[in-house]
C-alpha positions as CSV (number, residue, x, y, z in Angstrom):
1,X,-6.1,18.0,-73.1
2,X,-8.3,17.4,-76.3
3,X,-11.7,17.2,-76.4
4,X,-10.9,14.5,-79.1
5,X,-7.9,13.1,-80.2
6,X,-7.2,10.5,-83.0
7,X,-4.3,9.1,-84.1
8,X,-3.2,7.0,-86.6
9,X,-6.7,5.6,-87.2
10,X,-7.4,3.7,-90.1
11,X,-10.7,1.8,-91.4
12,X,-11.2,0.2,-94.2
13,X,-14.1,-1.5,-96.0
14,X,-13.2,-4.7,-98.0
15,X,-10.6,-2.9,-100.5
16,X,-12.0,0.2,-99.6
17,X,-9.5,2.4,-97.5
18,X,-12.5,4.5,-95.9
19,X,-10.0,6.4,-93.2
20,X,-6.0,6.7,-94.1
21,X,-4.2,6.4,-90.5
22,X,-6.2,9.7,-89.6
23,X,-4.7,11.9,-87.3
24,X,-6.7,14.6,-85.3
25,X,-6.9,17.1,-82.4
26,X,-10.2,18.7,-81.2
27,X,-9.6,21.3,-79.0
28,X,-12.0,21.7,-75.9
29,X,-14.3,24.0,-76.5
30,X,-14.1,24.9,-79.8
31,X,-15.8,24.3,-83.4
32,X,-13.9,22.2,-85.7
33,X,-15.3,21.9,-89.3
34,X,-14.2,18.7,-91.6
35,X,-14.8,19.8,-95.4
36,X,-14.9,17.4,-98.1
37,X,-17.1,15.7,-101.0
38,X,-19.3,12.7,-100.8
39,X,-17.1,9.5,-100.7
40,X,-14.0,11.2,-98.5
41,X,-14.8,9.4,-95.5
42,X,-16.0,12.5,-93.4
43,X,-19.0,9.9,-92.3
44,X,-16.2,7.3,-91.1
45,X,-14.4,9.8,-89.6
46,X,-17.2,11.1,-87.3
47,X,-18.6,7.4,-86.6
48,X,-15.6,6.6,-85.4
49,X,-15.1,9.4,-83.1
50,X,-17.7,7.6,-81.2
51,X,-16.7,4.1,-81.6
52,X,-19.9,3.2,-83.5
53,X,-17.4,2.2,-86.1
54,X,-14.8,0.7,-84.4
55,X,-11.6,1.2,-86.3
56,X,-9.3,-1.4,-87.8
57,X,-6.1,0.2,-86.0
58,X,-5.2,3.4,-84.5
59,X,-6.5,5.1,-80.5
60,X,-9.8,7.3,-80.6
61,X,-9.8,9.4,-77.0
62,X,-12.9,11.5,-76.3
63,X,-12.9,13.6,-72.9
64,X,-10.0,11.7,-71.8
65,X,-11.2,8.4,-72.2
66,X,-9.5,6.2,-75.1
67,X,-12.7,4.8,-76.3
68,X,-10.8,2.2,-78.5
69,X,-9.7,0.6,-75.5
70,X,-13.3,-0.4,-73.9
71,X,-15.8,-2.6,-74.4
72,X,-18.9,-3.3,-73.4
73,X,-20.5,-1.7,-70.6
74,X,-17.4,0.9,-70.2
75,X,-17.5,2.2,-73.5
76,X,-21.4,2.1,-73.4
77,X,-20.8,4.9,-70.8
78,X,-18.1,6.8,-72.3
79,X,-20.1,7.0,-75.8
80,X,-22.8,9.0,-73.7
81,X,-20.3,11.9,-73.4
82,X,-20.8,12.0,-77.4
83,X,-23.8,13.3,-78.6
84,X,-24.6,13.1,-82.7
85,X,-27.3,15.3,-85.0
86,X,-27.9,14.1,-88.3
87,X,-29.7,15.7,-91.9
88,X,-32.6,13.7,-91.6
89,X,-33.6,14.5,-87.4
90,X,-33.8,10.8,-86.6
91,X,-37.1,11.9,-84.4
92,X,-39.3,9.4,-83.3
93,X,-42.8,10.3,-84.7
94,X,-44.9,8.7,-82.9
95,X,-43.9,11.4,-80.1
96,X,-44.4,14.8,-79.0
97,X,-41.2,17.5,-78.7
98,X,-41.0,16.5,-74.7
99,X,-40.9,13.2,-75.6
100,X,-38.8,13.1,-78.4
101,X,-36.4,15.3,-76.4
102,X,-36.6,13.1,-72.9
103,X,-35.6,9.9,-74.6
104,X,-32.2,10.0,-74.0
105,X,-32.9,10.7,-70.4
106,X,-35.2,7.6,-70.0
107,X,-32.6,5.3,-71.1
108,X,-30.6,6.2,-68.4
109,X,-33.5,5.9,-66.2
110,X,-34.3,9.6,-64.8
111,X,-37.4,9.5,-63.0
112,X,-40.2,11.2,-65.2
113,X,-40.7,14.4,-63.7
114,X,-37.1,15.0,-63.8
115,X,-37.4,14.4,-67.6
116,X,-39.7,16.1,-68.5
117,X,-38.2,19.1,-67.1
118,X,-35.2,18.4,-68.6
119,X,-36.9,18.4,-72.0
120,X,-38.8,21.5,-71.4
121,X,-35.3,23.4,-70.3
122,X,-33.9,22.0,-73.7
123,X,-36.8,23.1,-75.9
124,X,-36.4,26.8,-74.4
125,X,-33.4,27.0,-75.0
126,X,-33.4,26.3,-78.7
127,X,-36.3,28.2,-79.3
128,X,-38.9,25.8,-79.3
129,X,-40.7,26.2,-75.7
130,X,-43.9,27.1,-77.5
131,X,-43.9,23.6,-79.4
132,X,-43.8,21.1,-76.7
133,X,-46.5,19.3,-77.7
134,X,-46.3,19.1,-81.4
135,X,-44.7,16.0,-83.2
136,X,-42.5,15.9,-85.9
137,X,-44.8,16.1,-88.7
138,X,-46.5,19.4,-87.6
139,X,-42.9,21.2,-87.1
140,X,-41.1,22.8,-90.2
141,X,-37.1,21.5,-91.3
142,X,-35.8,24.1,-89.3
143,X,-37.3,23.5,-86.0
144,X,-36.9,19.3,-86.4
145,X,-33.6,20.2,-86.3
146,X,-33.7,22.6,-83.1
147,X,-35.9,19.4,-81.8
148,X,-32.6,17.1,-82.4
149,X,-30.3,19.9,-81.3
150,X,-32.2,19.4,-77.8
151,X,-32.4,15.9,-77.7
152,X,-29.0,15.6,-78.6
153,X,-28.2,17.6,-75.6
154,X,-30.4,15.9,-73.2
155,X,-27.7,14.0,-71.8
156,X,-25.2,16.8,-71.1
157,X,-22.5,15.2,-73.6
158,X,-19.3,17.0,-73.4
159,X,-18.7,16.7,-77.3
160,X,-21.6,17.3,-80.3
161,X,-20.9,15.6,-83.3
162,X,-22.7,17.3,-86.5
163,X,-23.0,14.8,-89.7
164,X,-24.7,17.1,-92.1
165,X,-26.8,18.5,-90.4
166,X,-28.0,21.6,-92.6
167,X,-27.3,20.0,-96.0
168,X,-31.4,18.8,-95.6
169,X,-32.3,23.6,-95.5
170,X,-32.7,26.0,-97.2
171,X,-30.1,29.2,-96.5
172,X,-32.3,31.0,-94.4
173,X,-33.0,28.2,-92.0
174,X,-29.0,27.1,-92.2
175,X,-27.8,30.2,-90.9
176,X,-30.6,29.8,-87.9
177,X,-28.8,26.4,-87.2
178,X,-25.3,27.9,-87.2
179,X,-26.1,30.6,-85.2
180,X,-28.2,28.6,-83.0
181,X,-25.0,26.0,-82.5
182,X,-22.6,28.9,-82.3
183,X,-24.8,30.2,-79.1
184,X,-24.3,26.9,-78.1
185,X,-20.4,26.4,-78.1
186,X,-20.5,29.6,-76.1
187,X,-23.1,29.6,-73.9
188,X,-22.2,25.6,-72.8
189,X,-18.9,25.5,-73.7
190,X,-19.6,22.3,-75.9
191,X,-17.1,21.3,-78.3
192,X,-18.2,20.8,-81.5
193,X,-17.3,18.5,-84.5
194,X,-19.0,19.3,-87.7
195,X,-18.4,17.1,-91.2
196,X,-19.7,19.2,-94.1
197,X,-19.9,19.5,-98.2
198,X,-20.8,23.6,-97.5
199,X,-17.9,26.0,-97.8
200,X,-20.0,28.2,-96.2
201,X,-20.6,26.3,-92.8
202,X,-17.0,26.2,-92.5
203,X,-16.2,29.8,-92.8
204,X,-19.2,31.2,-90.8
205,X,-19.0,28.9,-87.7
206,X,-15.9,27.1,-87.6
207,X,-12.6,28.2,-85.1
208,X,-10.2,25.4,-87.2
209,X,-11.1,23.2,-90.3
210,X,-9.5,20.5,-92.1
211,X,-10.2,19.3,-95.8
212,X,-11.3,15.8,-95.9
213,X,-10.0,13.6,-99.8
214,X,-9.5,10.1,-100.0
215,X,-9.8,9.4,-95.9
216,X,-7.3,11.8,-95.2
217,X,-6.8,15.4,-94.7
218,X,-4.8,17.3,-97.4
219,X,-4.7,20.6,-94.9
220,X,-5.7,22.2,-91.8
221,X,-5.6,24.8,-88.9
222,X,-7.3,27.6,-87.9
223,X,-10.2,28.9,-90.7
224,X,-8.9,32.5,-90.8
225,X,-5.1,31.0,-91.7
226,X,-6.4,28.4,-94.9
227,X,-8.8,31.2,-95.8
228,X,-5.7,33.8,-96.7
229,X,-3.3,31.4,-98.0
230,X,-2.6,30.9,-101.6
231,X,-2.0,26.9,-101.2
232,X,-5.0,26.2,-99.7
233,X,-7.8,24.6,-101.4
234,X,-10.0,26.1,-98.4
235,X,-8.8,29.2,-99.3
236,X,-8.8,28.5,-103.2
237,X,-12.8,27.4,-103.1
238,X,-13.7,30.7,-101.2
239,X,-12.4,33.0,-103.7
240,X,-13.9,31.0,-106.8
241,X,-16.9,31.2,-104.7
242,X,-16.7,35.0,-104.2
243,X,-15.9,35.7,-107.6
244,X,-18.7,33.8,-108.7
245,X,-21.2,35.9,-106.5
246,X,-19.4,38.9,-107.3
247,X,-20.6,38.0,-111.1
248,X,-23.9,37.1,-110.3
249,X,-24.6,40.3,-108.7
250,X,-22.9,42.1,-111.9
251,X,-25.3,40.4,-114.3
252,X,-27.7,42.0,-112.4
C-alpha cells in the first residue's frame, strides 16, 4: 500500500486550474521529489496531500486513510499522521528549542515531563541537543531548520511533507539538511515528500521524482531512469547544468 496516493485530484482557484486531475503514488518509505517552477502548483499539490486544501474533485489517501472522505474530528486525527516543514521555520519565538519542539505534543495533551523528553530526544537527534534552550533568534538558518525538522517529528507522523524547505540556505547548510533528512528516511523509515525549484535536491536525495508544469506532471519515475534518458527534461536540465559547471571550472 502507498504511503500517499492521489488520484484524479483537481483544484482550481477562480479560473485558475491550480492542480490538473493529479495523479500520484508515494511509496512507503521512500523520498519522492516534485520539481517544478514557481506557479506549477507544487504548493497545491503538497497542501492537498494533507487536506489543508481540500480539493475540488478527486480521493487523497495518506497511510491508508482517504482523507478526502472525513471531516471534522476524523480527519483532524488522520492529518496528525502528516507532518509539514516549510522555508521560513514557522517557529514560535517567543520560545525556547524544547518548547518550540514540544508544541505539537501539548496539543495532544502529553503530560509535561513526557514532553519535554520527547523534545530533548528530537533535538539529539538532529544535532541540536546542545541548543535546548536557545530561541529562534540566537540559532543560525541551518539549525531553525533542524529545530522544525524536530518539531515536525514530535508527533511520530508516518509521512514528512517538505515545501521548500532549503530554498531559504546557502549550499553548505542545504546539503546538511539533505543529508540530515536522508538519515532520517532510513533511520525512521519516514516517507518523505519534497516539492522543490533545485535540480540538485532532486538528484542528491530523491529515490523517484516527478516534474511539476501547469498542475500536472509532464514525467516521472525513479531519479536514476529520467536522469539517463534523452526525453526527459529532468535528465535535459542536469546536463545543461553539468555543462555549465564544466565551463565555469574551464574559465578558471
Amino acid at each position: 500500500m502507498p504511503a500517499i496516493s492521489l488520484s484524479g485530484v483537481t483544484k482550481r482557484f477562480g479560473d485558475l486550474t491550480a492542480l490538473d486531475g493529479v495523479d500520484l503514488e508515494v511509496r512507503s518509505g521512500e523520498i519522492f521529489g516534485v520539481l517544478g517552477r514557481s506557479g506549477a502548483g507544487k504548493s497545491t499539490l503538497l497542501r492537498t496531500v494533507n487536506l489543508l486544501t481540500r480539493p475540488d474533485s478527486g480521493t487523497v489517501t495518506v497511510d491508508g486513510a482517504e482523507l478526502t472522505a472525513m471531516t471534522g474530528r476524523d480527519l483532524r486525527r488522520e492529518r496528525a499522521r502528516t507532518a509539514m516543514i516549510f522555508q521560513h521555520f514557522n517557529l514560535l519565538a517567543n520560545r525556547d528549542a524544547v518548547a518550540n519542539t514540544a508544541l505539537p505534543l501539548r496539543f495532544t495533551g502529553e503530560p509535561r515531563a513526557r514532553r519535554r523528553s520527547r523534545a530533548l530526544e528530537l533535538l539529539d537527534l538532529v544535532g541540536l541537543a546542545d541548543k535546548a534552550r536557545a530561541y529562534p533568534a540566537q540559532l543560525s538558518g541551518g539549525q531553525r531548520q533542524r529545530l522544525a525538522i524536530a518539531r515536525a517529528l514530535a508527533a511520530d507522523p508516518a509521512v514528512l511533507l517538505s515545501d521548500e524547505a532549503t530554498s531559504a540556505l546557502d549550499t553548505e547548510t542545504t546539503d546538511e539538511i539533505l543529508d540530515l533528512l536522508a538519515r532520517l528516511n532510513r533511520e525512521m523509515d519516514l516517507t518523505i515528500l519534497l516539492i522543490t525549484h533545485e535540480l540538485e535536491v532532486i538528484t542528491r536525495i530523491c529515490d523517484r521524482a516527478a516534474v511539476m508544469r501547469h498542475g500536472d506532471f509532464t514525467e516521472q519515475g525513479p531519479v536514476p531512469e529520467l536522469l539517463a534518458d534523452p526525453a526527459s527534461h529532468l535528465g535535459a536540465s542536469a546536463r545543461r547544468q553539468a555543462a555549465r559547471l564544466l565551463g565555469e571550472e574551464a574559465v578558471r
